[in-house]
C-alpha positions in Angstrom: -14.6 -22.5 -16.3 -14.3 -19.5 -18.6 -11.2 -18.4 -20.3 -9.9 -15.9 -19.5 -10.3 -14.0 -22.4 -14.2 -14.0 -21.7 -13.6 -12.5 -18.8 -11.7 -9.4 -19.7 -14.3 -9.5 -22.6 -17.0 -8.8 -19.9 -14.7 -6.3 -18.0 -14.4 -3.8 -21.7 -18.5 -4.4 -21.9 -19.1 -3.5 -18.7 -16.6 -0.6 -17.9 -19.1 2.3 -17.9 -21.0 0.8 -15.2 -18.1 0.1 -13.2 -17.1 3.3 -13.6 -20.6 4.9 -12.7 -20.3 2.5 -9.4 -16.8 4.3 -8.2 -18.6 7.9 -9.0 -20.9 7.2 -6.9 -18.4 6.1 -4.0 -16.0 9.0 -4.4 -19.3 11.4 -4.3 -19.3 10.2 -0.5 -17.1 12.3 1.4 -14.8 10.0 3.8 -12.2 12.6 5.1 -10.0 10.4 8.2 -9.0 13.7 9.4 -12.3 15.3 10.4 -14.3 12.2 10.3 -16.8 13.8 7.5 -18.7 11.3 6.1 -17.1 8.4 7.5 -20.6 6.2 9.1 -21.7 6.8 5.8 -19.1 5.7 3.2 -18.3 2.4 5.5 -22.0 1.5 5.3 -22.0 1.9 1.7 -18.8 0.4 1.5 -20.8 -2.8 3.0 -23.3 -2.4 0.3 -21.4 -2.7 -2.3 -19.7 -6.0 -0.7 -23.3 -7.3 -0.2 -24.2 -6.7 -3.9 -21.8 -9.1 -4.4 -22.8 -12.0 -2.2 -20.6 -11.1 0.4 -20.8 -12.0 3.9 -20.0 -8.8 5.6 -19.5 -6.9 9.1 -18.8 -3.6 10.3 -16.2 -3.7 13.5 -16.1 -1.2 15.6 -12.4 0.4 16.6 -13.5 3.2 18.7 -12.6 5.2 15.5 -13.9 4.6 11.9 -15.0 0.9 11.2 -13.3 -1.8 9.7 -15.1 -3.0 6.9 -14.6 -7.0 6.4 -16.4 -8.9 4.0 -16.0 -12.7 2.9 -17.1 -15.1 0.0 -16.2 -18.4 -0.5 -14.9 -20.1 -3.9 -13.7 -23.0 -5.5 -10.9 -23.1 -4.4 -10.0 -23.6 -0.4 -7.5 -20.8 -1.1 -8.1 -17.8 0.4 -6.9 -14.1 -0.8 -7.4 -11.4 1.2 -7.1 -8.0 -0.5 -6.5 -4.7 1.8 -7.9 -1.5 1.4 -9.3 1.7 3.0 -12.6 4.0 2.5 -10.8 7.0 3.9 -9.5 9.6 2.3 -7.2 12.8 2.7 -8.8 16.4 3.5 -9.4 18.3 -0.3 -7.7 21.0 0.6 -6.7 23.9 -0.6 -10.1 23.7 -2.3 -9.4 26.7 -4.5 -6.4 24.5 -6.5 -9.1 21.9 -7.5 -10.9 22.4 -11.6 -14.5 20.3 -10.3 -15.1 20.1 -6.4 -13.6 16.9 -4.7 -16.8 15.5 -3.8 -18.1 15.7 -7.5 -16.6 13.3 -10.0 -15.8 14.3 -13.2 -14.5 12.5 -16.4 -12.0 14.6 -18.3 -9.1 13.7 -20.8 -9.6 9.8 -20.5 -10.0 10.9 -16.6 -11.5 10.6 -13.3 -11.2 13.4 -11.4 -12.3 13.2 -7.3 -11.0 13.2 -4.1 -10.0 9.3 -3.1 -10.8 8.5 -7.1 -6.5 6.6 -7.0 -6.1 6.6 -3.0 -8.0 4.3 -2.6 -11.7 3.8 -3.9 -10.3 3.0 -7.5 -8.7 0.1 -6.2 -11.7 -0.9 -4.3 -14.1 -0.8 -7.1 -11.5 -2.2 -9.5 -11.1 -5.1 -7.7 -15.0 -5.6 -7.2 -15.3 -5.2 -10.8 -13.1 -8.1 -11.5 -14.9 -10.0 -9.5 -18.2 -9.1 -11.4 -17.0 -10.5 -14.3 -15.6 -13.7 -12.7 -19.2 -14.2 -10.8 -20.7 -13.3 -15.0 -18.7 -15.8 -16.8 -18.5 -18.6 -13.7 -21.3 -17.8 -10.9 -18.6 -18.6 -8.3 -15.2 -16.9 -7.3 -12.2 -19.4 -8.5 -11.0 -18.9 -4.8 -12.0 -17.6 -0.9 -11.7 -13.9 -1.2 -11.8 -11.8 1.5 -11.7 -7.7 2.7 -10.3 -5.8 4.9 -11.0 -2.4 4.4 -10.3 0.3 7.1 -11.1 4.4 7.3 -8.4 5.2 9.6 -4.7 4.9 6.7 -5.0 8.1 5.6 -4.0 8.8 9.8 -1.6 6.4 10.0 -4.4 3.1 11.0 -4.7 3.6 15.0 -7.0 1.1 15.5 -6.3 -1.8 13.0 -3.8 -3.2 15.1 -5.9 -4.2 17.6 -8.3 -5.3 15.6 -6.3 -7.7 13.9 -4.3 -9.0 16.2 -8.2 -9.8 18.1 -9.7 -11.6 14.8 -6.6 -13.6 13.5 -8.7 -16.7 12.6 -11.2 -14.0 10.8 -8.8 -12.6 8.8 -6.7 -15.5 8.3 -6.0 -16.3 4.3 -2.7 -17.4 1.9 -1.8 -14.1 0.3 -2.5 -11.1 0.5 -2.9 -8.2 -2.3 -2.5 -4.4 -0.9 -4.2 -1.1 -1.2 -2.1 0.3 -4.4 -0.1 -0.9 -7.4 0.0 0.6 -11.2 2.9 1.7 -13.7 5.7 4.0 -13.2 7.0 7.2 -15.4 7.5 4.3 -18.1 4.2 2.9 -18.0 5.3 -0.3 -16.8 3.6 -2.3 -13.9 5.4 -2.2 -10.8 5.2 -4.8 -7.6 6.6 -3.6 -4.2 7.8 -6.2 -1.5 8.0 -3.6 1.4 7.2 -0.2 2.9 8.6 2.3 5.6 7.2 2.8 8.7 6.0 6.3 9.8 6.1 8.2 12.9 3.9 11.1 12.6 3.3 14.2 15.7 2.1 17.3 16.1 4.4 20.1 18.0 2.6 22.9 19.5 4.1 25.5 22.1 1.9 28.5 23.9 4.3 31.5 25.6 1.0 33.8 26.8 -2.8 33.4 27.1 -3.6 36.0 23.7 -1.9 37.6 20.8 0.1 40.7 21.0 0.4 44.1 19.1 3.8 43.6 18.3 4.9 46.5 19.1 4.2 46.5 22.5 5.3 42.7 23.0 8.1 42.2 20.5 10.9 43.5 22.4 9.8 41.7 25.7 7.3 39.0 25.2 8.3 35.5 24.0 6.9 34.5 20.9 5.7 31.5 20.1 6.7 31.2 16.1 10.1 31.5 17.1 9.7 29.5 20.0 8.8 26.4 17.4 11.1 27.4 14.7 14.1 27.2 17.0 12.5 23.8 18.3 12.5 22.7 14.6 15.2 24.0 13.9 17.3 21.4 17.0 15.6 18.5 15.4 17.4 18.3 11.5 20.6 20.5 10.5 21.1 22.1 7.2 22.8 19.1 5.9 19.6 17.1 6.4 20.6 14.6 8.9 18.4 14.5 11.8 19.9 15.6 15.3 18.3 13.9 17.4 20.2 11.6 19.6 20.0 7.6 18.6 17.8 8.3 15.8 20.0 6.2 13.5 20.1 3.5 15.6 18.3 0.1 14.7 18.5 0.8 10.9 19.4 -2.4 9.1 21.4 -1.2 5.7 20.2 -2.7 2.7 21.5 -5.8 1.2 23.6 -6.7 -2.1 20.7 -8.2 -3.0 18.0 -5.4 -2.6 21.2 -2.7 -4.3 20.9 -5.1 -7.5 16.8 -4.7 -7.0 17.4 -1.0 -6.9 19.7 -1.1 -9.6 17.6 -2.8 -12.1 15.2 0.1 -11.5 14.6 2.3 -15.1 16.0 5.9 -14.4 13.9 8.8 -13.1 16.2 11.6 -11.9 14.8 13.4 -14.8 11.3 12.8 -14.0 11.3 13.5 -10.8 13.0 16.8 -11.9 10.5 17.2 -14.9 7.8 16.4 -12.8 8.3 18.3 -9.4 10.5 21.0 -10.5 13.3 19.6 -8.6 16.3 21.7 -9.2 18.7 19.3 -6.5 18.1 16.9 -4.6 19.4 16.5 0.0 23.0 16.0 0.0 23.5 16.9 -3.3 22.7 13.1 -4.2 22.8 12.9 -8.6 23.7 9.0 -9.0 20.6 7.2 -9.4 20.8 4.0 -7.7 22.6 6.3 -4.7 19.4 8.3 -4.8 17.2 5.3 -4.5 19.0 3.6 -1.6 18.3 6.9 0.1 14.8 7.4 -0.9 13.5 4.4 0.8 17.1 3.2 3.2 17.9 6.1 4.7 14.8 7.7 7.3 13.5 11.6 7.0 12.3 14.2 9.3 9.5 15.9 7.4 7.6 19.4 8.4 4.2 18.5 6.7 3.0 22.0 8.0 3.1 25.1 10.4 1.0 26.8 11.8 1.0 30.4 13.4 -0.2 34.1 13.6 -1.0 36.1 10.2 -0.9 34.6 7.2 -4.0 36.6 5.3 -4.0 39.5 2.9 -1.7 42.9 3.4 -0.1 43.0 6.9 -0.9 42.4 10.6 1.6 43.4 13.5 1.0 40.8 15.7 3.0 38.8 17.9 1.1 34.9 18.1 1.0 33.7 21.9 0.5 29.9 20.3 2.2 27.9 17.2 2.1 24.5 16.1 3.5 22.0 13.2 2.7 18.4 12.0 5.7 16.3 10.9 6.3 12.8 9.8 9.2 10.5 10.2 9.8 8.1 7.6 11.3 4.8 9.3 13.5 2.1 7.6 13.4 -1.5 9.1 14.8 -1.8 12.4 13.3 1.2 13.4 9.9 1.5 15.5 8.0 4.5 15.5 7.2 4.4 19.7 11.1 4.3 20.2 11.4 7.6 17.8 8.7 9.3 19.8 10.1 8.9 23.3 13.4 10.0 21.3 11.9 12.7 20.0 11.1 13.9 23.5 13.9 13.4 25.2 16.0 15.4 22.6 13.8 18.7 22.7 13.7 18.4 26.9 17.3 18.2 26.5 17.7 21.1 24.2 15.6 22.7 26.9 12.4 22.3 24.7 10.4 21.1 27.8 7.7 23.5 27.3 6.8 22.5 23.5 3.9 20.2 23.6 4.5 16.6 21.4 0.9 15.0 20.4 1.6 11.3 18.7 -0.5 10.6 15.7 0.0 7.5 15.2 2.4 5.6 13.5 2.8 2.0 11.5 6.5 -0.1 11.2 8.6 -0.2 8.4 8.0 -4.0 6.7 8.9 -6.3 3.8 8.0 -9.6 2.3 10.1 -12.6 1.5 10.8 -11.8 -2.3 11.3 -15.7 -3.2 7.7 -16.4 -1.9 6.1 -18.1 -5.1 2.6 -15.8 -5.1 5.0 -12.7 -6.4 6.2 -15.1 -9.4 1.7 -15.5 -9.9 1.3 -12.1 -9.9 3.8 -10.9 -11.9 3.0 -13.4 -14.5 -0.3 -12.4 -14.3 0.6 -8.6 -15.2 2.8 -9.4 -18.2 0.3 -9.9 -21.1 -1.7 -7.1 -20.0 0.6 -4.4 -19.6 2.8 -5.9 -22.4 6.3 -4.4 -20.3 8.1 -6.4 -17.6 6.9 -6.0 -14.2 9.1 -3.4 -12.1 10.0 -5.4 -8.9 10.9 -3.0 -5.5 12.4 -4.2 -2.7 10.9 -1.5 -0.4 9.0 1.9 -0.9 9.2 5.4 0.8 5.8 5.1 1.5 4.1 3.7 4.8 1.6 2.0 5.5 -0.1 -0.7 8.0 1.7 -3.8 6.1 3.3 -5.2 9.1 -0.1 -5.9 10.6 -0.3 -8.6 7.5 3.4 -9.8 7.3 4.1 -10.1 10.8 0.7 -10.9 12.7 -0.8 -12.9 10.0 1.8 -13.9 8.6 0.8 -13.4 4.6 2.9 -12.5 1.3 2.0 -9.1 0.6 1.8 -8.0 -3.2 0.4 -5.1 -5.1 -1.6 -4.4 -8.0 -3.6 -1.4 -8.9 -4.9 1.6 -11.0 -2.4 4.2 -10.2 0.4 6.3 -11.8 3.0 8.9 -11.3 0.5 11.9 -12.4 -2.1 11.0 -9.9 -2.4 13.9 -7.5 -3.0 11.4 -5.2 -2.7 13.7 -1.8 -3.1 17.0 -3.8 -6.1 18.9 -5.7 -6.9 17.2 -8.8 -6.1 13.6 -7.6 -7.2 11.2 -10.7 -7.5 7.9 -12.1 -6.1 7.5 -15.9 -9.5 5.2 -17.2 -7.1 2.9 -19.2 -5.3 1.7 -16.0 -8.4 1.3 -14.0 -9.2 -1.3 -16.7 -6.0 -2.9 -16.8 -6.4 -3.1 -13.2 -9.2 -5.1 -13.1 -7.7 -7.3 -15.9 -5.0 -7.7 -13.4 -6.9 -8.6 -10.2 -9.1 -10.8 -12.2 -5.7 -12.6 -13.4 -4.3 -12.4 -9.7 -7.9 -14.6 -8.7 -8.1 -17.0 -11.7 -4.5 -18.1 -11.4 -4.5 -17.9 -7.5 -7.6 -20.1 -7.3 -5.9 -22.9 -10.0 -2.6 -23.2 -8.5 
């Protein structure tokens, strides 16, 4: 078998045509929202599996298609890595220094649309298996993918579609979509995530829009109409109002507070970094602000929608209005039950008449932080990134985790390319080149270790 140090010796030979490979992939538009370009990136997402001597199919959902792949190894281990082709809508394109769709290298750089969330991770990962097919011509262990175009809308379909093909998808750990290094460059592992409840509200009081002035005094209008719907649903001192909400919500434990705790600082970086003046509730101690970033659940308005919003001014009065928000959900809660909540707050507030669309939505989950494949990928982190490894017991983030912990039952672990100044969401979302190296160093690490234990 190769050493190891071979290995990340083909990796730093190799890296430019890695990198050409994930051009190439983020040059394919895959926008979940609209569905542009989404036939096309999951067939070329089973190409690039293929070139690998991967065994692969494309399941239908009755959305975007789950991408699986398989190849055997050495090992009768089997690691499963998930990920997802799909990516968030570019906009507002007028933000962005090159187009979305057309990768650029800048400043030790990628710059693209999905270049950090997620088809850095995906090529990353097949790049560290490159050089363990180079230096070994066979994988130290069973890998497996799983990579889905729906997360960017909150994975619809993937339910389904695992809970149909267990035995498919069934391995002994489980690496997810993202990883990388915080604010002070050191490698971080997450055990959990927070569930997400995401809607649309939308509320129409006439069949046009009105001059103003002849409707403004007489007509209802739908702006206010939502604002004051909105405005029912969280107060001014940021707790949400609507009734039960707050049930089901297991507080966290003295063991994930000392997790927290352990955590490096970041008040100022957040500040530094998002031009935070304050934070909700007036929160300034850090490991009090933690426990509420990922404990305590949000209501977020993600957007709104209604009349004029162009150049100069329009007197009109909008006849329809809408908004997109997103609950953030901490373990017990369950995004159906926050739904059917949702709705039975605004028909009591006498709301009946504002339209709720659901989205979609994933449950809060966390790993077992004393299963022994964390200890083998944080020890496989270490020498690379030269800083201990960051260990959280939970992120505000969500995702479709519980699919994996609950259903099949895996560890779940991260490991990946990203970092703080990634855009990831925003224009100008990038990949720092160093880390997508490291990354692959990592996953490569993850695999060799994984397939010897």
């Amino acid at each position: 078998m190769a050493s190891i140090q071979h290995i990340h010796q083909y990796l730093d030979d190799h890296l430019d045509e890695s990198l050409a490979e994930l051009m190439t992939y983020c040059a394919q538009p895959s926008v979940a929202a609209s569905g542009e370009g989404i036939p096309a990136c999951a067939e070329l997402t089973g190409a690039m599996l293929r070139r690998r001597g991967f065994e692969v199919e494309l399941i239908e959902t009755g959305g975007s298609p789950v991408v699986y792949g398989y190849r055997p190894g050495r090992s009768e281990k089997t690691l499963l890595f998930y990920n997802h082709y799909d990516v968030q809508p570019p906009d507002p394109l007028d933000l962005w220094v090159s187009p979305p769709f057309e990768p650029e290298i800048r400043d030790s750089k990628m710059y693209a649309r999905g270049v950090s969330d997620d088809k850095g991770h995906v090529v990353s990962r097949l790049f560290a298996l490159d050089a363990l097919l180079a230096e070994d011509g066979e994988l130290p262990c069973g890998v497996k993918f799983l990579i889905e175009g729906e997360e960017e809308i909150s994975s619809p379909h993937l339910g389904p579609v695992i809970r149909e093909n267990l035995e498919k998808f069934a391995a002994d750990a489980c690496i997810w979509e993202f990883g990388g290094v915080n604010h002070e460059e050191s490698p971080g592992l997450t055990l959990g995530m927070r569930g997400i409840c995401y809607v649309e509200l939308s509320v129409e009081t006439a069949s046009q829009d009105a001059h103003s002035g002849l409707g403004g005094s007489i007509f209802p209008n739908a702006a206010w109409r939502l604002v004051w719907a909105l405005r029912s649903i969280k107060g001014s001192d940021g707790r949400v109002q609507i009734p039960g909400f707050y049930d089901n919500i297991r507080p966290p434990t003295g063991r994930d507070r000392a997790m927290l705790a352990a955590l490096p600082p970041r008040i100022d970086d957040l500040r530094g970094r998002y031009g935070v003046k304050s934070f909700l509730g007036g929160t300034e101690h850090e490991l009090e602000l933690r426990i509420k970033e990922v404990f305590e659940p949000s209501a977020t308005i993600c957007g709104l929608d209604a009349g004029y919003q162009g150049k100069g001014s329009k007197t009109v009065l909008p006849h329809r209005a809408s908004a997109k928000m997103d609950f953030r959900l901490v373990p017990d809660q369950r995004p159906e039950d926050i739904f059917e909540k949702l709705r039975r707050h605004l028909d009591a507030e006498g709301f009946e008449d504002v339209h709720l669309h659901y989205h979609g939505g994933t449950t809060p989950a966390r790993s077992d932080p004393d299963d022994p494949f964390f200890k083998l990928v944080v020890d496989a982190a270490e020498p690379i990134y030269g800083k201990p490894v960051v260990v959280e017991p939970i992120i505000g983030g969500s995702g479709p985790s519980s699919f994996f912990i609950h259903d099949l039952g895996l560890p779940v672990a991260t490991s990946g390319v990203g970092h703080p100044g990634t855009q990831a969401h925003a224009p100008n979302e990038n990949l720092r080149i160093d880390l997508y190296l490291k990354g692959a160093r990592h996953a490569a690490n993850i695999l060799k270790a994984f397939g010897e234990t």
